[in-house]
KEDREN-132689 format. One record per residue (C-alpha): y, x, z; residue in one letter; residue number from 1. Coordinates in steps of 0.25 Angstrom, whole numbers, plus 5000, padded with zeros to 4 digits. Each point is the difference from the previous one (the first is absolute). Layout:
SITE; Y; X; Z; a; NUM
...
//
This chain:
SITE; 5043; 5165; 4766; x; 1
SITE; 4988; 5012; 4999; x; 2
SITE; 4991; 4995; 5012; x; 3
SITE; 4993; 5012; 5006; x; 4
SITE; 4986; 5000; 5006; x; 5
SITE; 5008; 5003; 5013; x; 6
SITE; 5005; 4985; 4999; x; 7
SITE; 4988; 4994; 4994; x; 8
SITE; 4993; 5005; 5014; x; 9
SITE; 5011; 4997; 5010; x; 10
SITE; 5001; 4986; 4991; x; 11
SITE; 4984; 4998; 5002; x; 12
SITE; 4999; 5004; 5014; x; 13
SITE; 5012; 4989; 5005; x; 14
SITE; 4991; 4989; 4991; x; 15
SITE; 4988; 5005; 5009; x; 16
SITE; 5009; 5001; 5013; x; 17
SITE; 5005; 4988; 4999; x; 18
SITE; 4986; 4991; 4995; x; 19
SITE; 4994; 5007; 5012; x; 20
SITE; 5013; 4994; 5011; x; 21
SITE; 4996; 4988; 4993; x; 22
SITE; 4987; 4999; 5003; x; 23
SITE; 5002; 5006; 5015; x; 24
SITE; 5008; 4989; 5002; x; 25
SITE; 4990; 4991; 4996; x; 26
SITE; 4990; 5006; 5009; x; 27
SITE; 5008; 5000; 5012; x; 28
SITE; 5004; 4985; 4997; x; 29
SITE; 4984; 4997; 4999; x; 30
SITE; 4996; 5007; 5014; x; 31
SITE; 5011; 4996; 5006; x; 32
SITE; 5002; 4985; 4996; x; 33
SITE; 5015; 5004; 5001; x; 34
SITE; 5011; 4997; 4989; x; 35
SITE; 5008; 5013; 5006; x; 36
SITE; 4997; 5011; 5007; x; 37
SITE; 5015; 5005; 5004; x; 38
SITE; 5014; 4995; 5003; x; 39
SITE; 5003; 5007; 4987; x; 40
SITE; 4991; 4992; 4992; x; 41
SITE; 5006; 4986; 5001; x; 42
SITE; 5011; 5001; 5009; x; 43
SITE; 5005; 4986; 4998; x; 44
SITE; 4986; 4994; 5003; x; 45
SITE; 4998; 5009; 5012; x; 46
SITE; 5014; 4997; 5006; x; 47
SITE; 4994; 4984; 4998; x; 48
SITE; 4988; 5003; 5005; x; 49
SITE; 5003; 5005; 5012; x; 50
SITE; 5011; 4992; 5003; x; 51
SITE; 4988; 4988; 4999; x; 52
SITE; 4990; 5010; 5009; x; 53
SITE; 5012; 4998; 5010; x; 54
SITE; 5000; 4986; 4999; x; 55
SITE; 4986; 4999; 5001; x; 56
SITE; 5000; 5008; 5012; x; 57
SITE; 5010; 4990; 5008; x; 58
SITE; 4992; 4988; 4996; x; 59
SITE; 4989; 5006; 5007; x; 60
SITE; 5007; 5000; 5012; x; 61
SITE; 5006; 4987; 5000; x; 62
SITE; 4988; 4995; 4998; x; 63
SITE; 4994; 5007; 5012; x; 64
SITE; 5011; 4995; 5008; x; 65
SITE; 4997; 4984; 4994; x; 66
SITE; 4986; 5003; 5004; x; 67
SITE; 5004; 5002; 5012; x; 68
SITE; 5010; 4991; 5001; x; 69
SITE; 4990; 4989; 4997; x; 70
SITE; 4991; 5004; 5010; x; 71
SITE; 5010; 5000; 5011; x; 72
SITE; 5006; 4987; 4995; x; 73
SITE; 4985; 4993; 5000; x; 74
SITE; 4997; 5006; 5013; x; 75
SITE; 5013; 4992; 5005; x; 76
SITE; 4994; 4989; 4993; x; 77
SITE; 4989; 5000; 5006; x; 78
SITE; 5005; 5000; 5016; x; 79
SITE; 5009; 4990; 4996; x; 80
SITE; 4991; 4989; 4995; x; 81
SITE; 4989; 5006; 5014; x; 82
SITE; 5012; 4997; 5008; x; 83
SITE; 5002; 4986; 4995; x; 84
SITE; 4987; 4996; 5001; x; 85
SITE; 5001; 5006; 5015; x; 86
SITE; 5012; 4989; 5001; x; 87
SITE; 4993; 4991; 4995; x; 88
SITE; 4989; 4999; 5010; x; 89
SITE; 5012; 5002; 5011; x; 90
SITE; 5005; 4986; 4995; x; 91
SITE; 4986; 4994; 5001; x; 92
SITE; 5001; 5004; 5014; x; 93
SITE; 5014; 4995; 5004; x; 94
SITE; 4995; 4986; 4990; x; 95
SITE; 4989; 4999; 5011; x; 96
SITE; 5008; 5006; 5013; x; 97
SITE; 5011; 4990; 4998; x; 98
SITE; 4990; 4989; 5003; x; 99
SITE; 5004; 4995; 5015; x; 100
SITE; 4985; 4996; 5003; x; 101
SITE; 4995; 5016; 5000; x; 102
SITE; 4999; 5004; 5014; x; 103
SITE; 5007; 5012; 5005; x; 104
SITE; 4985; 5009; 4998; x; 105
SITE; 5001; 4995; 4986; x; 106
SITE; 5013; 5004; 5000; x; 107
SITE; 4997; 5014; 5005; x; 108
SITE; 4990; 5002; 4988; x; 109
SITE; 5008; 4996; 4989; x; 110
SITE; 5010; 5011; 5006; x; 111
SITE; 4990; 5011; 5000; x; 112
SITE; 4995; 4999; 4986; x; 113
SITE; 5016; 4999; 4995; x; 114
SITE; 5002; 5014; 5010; x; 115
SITE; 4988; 5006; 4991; x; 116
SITE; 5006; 4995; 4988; x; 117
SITE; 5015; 5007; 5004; x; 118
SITE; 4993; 5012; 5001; x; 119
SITE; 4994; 4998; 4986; x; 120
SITE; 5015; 4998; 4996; x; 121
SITE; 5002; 5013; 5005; x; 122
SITE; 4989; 5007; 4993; x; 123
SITE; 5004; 4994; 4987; x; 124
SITE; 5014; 5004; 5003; x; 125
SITE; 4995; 5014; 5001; x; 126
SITE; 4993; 5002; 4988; x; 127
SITE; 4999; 5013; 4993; x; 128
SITE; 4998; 5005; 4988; x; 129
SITE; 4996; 5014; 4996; x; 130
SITE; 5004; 5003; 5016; x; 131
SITE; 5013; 4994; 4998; x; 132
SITE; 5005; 4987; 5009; x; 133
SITE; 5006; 4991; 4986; x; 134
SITE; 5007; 4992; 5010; x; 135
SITE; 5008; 5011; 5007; x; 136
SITE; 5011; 5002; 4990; x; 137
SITE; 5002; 5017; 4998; x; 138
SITE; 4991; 5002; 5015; x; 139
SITE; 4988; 4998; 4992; x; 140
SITE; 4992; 5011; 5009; x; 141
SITE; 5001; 4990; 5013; x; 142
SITE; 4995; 4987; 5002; x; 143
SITE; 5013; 4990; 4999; x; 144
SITE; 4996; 4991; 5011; x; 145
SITE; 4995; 5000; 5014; x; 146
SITE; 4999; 4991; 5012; x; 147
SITE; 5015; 4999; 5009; x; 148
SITE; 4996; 5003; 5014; x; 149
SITE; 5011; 4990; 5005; x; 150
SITE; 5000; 4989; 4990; x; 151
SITE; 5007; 4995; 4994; x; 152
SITE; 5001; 5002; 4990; x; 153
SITE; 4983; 5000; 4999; x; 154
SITE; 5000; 5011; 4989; x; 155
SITE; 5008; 5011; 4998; x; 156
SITE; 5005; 5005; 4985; x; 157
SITE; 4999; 5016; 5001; x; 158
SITE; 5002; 5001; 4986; x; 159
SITE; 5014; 5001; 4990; x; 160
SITE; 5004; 4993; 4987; x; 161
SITE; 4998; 5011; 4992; x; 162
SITE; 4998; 4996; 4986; x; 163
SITE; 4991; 5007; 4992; x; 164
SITE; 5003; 5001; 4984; x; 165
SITE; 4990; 5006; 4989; x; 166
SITE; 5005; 5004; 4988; x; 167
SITE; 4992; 4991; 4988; x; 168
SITE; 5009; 5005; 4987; x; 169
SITE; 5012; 5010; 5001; x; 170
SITE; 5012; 4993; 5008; x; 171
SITE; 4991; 4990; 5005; x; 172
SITE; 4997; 4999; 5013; x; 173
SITE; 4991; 4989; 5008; x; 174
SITE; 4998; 4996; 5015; x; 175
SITE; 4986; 4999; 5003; x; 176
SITE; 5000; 4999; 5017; x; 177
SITE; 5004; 4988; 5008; x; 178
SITE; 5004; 5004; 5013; x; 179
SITE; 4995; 4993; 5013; x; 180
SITE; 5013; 4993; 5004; x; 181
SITE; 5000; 4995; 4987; x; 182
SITE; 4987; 4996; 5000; x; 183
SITE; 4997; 4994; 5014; x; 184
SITE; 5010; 5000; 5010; x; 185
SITE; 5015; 4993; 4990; x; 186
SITE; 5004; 4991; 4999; x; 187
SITE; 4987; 4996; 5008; x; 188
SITE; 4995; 5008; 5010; x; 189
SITE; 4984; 4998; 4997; x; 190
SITE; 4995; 5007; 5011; x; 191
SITE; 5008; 4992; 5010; x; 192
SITE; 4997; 4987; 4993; x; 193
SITE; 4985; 5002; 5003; x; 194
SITE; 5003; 5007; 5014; x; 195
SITE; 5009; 4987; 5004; x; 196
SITE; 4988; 4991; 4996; x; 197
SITE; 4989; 5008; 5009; x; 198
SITE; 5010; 4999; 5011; x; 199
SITE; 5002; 4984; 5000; x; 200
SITE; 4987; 4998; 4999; x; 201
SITE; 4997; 5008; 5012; x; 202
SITE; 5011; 4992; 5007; x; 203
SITE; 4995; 4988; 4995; x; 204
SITE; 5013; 4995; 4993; x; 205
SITE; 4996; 4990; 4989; x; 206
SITE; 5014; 4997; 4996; x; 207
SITE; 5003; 5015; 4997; x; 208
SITE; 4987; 5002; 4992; x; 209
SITE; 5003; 4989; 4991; x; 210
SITE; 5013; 5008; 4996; x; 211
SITE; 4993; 5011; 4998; x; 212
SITE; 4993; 4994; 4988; x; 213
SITE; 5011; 5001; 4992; x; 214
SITE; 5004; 5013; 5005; x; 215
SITE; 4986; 5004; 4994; x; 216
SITE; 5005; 4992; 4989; x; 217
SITE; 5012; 5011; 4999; x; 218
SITE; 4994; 5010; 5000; x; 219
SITE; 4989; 4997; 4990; x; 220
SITE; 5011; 4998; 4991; x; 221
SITE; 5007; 5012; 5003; x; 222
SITE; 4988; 5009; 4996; x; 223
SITE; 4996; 4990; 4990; x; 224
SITE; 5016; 5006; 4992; x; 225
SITE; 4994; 5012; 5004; x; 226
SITE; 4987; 5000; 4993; x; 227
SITE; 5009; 4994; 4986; x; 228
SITE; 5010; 5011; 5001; x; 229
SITE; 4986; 5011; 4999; x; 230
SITE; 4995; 4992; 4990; x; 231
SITE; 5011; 5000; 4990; x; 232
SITE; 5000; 5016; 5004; x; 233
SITE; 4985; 5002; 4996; x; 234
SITE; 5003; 4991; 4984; x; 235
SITE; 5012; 5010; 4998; x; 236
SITE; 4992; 5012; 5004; x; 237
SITE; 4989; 4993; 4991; x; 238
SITE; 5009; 4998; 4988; x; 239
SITE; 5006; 5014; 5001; x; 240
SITE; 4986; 5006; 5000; x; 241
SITE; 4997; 4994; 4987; x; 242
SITE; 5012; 5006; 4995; x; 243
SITE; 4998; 5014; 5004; x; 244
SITE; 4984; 4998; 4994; x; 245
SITE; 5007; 4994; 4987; x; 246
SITE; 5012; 5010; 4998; x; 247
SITE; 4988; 5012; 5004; x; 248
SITE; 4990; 4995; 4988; x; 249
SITE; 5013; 4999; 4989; x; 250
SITE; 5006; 5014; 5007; x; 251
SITE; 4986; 5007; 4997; x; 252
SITE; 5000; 4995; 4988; x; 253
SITE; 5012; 5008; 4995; x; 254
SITE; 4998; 5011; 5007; x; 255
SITE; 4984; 5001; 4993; x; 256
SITE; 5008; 4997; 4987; x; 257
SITE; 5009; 5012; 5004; x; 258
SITE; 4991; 5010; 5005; x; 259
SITE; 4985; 4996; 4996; x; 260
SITE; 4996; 5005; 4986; x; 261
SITE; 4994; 4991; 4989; x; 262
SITE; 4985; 5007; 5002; x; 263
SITE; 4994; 4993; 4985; x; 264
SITE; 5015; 5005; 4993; x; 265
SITE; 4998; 5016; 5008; x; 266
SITE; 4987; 5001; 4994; x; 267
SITE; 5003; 4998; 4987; x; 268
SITE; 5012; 5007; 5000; x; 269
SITE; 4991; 5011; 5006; x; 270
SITE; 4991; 5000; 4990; x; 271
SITE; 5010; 5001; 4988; x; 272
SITE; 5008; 5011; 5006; x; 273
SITE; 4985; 5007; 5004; x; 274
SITE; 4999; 4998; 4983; x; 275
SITE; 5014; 5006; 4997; x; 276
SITE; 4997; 5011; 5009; x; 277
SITE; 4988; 5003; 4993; x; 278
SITE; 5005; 5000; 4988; x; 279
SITE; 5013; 5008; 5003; x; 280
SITE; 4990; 5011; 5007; x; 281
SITE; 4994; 5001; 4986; x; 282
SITE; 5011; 4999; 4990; x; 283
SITE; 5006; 5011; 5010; x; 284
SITE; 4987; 5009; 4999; x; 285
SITE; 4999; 4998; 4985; x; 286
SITE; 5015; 5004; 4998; x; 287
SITE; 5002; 5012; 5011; x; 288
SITE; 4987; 5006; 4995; x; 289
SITE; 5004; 5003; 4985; x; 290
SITE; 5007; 5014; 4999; x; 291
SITE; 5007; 5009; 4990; x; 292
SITE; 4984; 5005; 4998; x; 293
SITE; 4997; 4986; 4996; x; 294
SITE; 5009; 4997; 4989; x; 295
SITE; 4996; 5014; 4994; x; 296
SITE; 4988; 4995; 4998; x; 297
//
């Protein structure tokens, strides 16, 4: 076949064109860091990779709602074990009120600090966090319990049992409130215990504050379930975090594989495709240059 200069450039110039996409490639891949700049260029690997971005992305907001989560569940933790340490001094008192030798003024004291100490219960049983009551089921915007005006019962429960679920992993769902009937008032009514006590000592009834040792005792216990139930919830939030940190390092991993270009392997590809540029430049020049004045020469 007779090749005609026509050929021989068009031939020359698609050498050039294509050395020189080569080498823009590279280029781009070096400024940018990135395999691909386009769907078009990779759609498989972008298709992966944005289906891993999308992952990513809800991972990110399971773990926001683990963090918060954690914080509400220790928050809990923490009223629970203040409020047992509150029943714990009330025992103290009802050990020493059920003593038939105190006198009635004795009497009257030990029921004064065990009043103070029901209205420490109710403090701990509206405790908030981030301005929301965790003992009030879904009325988290209004404080769960509050003084009866005609006892009794001694405190009222204003709240519902509501449970609150976060989402820790897709389908998952775990409840991280405690209402305040749950809590404090069944199967024990905490408040009432306490406010039965303050009330036999002001009467003077040692027979009844015996008894009410081991109504203390109940309640004690009561939380005490309580305080495991949160606990078990806080090591499964634990344990799912690690998981989501775990899965996020090995989904990173593939998505840097997929998207992050090789930067030593660019560079040396960008230097060898700067030297076939170079070259086809020059073999191009040399060969469109000669004429039909050249070969008569």
């Amino acid at each position: 076949m007779r090749v005609t200069n026509n050929m021989l450039q068009d031939t020359i110039l698609k050498n050039i064109s294509s050395a020189y996409g080569r080498l823009e490639k590279y280029e781009a891949q070096l400024s940018s860091g990135k395999l691909y700049r386009q769907p078009s260029d990779n759609p498989t690997a972008i298709n992966q990779s944005l289906s891993i971005k999308v992952k990513l992305k809800d991972m990110d907001q399971y773990e926001a709602n683990i963090s918060d989560g954690l914080a509400w569940l220790n928050t809990t933790d923490s009223a629970l074990r203040n409020s047992i340490d509150v029943l714990h001094r009330v025992r103290e008192l009802a050990v020493r009120g059920a003593n038939s030798t105190n006198s009635q003024s004795e009497l009257d004291a030990l029921a004064a600090e065990v009043d103070q100490l029901l209205g420490n219960m109710v403090n701990i049983g509206n405790t908030t966090y981030a301005d929301r009551y965790i003992f009030a089921g879904f009325k988290t915007t209004a404080a769960p319990f509050s003084k009866n005006a005609t006892p009794p019962p001694e405190i009222n429960y204003n709240g519902d049992g509501g449970a609150i679920n976060f989402e820790i992993e897709k389908g998952v769902n775990i409840q991280v409130n405690l209402d305040g009937n749950t809590a404090f008032k069944a199967p024990t009514d905490v408040f009432q215990v306490v406010a039965d006590l303050r009330d036999h000592l002001q009467a003077g009834n040692y027979a009844a504050v015996s008894q009410d040792i081991g109504q203390v005792d109940n309640a004690v216990g009561m939380i005490t379930n309580s305080l495991m139930t949160v606990g078990a919830k806080v090591n499964r939030l634990n344990l799912a975090k690690d998981k989501i940190d775990e899965d996020k390092i090995n989904l990173s991993k593939i998505l840097s594989d997929l998207e992050d270009a090789d930067m030593p392997d660019v560079i040396t590809k960008l230097k060898t495709e700067e030297t076939v540029y170079q070259a086809a430049l020059l073999t191009g020049s040399m060969a469109i240059q000669k004429t039909l004045i050249d070969f008569l020469r």
